[in-house]
N, C-alpha and C positions, 0 to 999 in steps of 0.2 A: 390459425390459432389466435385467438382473442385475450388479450390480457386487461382485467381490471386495475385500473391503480385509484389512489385518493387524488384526485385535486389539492395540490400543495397550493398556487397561488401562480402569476403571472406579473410578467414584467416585459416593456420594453424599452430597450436603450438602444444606443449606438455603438460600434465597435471602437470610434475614436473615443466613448467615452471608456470605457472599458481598458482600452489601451493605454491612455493616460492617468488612470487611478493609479496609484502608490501609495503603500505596499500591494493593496487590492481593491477591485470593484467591489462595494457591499451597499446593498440595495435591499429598501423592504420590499416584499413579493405584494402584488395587488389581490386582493381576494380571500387573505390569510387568516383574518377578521388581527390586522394590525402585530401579528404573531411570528412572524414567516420572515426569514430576509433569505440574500440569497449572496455568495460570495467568490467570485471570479478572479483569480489569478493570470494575469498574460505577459508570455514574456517572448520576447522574437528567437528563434530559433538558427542556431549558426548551419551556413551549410554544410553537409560531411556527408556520405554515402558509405564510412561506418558502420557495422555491426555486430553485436556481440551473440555468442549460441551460449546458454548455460543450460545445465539439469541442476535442481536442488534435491536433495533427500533429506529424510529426519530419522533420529535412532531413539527409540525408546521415548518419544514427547509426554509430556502431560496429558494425562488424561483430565479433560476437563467435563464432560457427561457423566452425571448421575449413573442413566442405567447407559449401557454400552460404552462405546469409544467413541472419543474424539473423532470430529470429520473436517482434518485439515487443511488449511489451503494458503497458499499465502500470496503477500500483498510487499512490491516494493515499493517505498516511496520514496522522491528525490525530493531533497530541501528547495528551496524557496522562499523566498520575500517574508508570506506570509504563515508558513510552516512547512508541514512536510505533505506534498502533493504526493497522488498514488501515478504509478509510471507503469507498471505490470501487475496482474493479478493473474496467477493461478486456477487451474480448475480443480475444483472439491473431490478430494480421496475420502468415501464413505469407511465410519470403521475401521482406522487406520491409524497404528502409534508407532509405527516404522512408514511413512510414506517414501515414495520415490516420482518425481513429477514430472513430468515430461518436458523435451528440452524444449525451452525457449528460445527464439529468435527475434533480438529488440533492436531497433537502429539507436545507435551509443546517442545522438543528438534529444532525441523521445527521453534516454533512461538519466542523460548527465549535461547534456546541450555541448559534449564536445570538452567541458569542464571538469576534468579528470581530479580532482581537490572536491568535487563537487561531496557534500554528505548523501549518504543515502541510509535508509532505514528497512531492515527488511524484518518482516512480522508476520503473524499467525493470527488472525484473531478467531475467537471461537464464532461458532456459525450464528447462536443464538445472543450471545452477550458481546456484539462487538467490542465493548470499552476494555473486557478480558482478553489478555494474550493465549495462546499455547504458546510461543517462541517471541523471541523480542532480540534483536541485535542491531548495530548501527556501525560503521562502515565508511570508508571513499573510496571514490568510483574505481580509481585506478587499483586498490585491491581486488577488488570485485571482479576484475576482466583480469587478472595476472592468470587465467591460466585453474587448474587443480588446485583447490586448497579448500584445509576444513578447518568449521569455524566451531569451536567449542563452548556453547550457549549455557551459561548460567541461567535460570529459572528458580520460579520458586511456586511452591504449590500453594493454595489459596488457604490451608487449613494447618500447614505447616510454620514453622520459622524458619528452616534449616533449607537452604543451598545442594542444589542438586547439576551435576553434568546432563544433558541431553542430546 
């Protein structure tokens, strides 16, 4: 299978440079026509042989599609330096405002680097308008791994004012 992409631009660095940027590496990309940069976070990794299993499910989301249902998925991301980096992503339930997503299995060092205080962010975004949530919640690590527990997500629909449970 053959995939097309666009030519974004190119770059080359070294990993010492990369490593010692602070908060991050950002570089303009070569070939961009001066448009393009490119922005690297590295951070050393504690050792641990750690890991966490979760399932997530969602009740009644947002529908964010015009015609049919939302096709959600979602995306965790651990804080860092320079924001919030993505740690896990889900695979997309077509058609779906009750999803249920299959368990996940993440080594704790990947999802919190062992940093159990650490934030983490977990989200939904729509398939077509990333910068749109279906879900939006935020979190530390050590809740996250405690085991059963639900999280009761405030949202708000895009055409509404009012506050809704999901």
């Amino acid at each position: 299978m053959v995939l097309y992409q666009d030519f974004l631009g190119r770059l080359e660095t070294t990993l010492g440079q990369v490593v010692s940027a602070r908060p991050a590496f950002v570089a303009k990309l070569e070939g961009s026509g001066g448009k393009g940069t490119i922005t690297v976070t590295a951070e050393e990794l504690q050792a641990s042989k750690e890991a966490v299993s979760f399932a997530l499910a969602g009740k009644k989301l947002d529908n964010k599609d015009f015609l049919g249902k939302s096709d959600p998925y979602f995306v965790i991301s651990k804080a860092s330096s320079s924001g919030f980096v993505a740690a896990v992503r889900s695979e997309k339930i077509d058609n779906d405002l009750s999803p249920k997503w299959k368990t996940t299995s993440v080594a704790v060092r990947d999802l919190c680097n062992n940093d159990y205080k650490r934030p983490l962010k977990v989200h939904s975004p729509h398939v077509h308008k990333k910068e749109e949530n279906i879900f939006k919640f935020e979190l530390f690590s050590f809740l996250f791994m405690c085991g059963n527990y639900r999280y009761s997500v405030m949202t708000r629909e895009s055409n509404k004012k009012s506050y809704f449970q999901t």
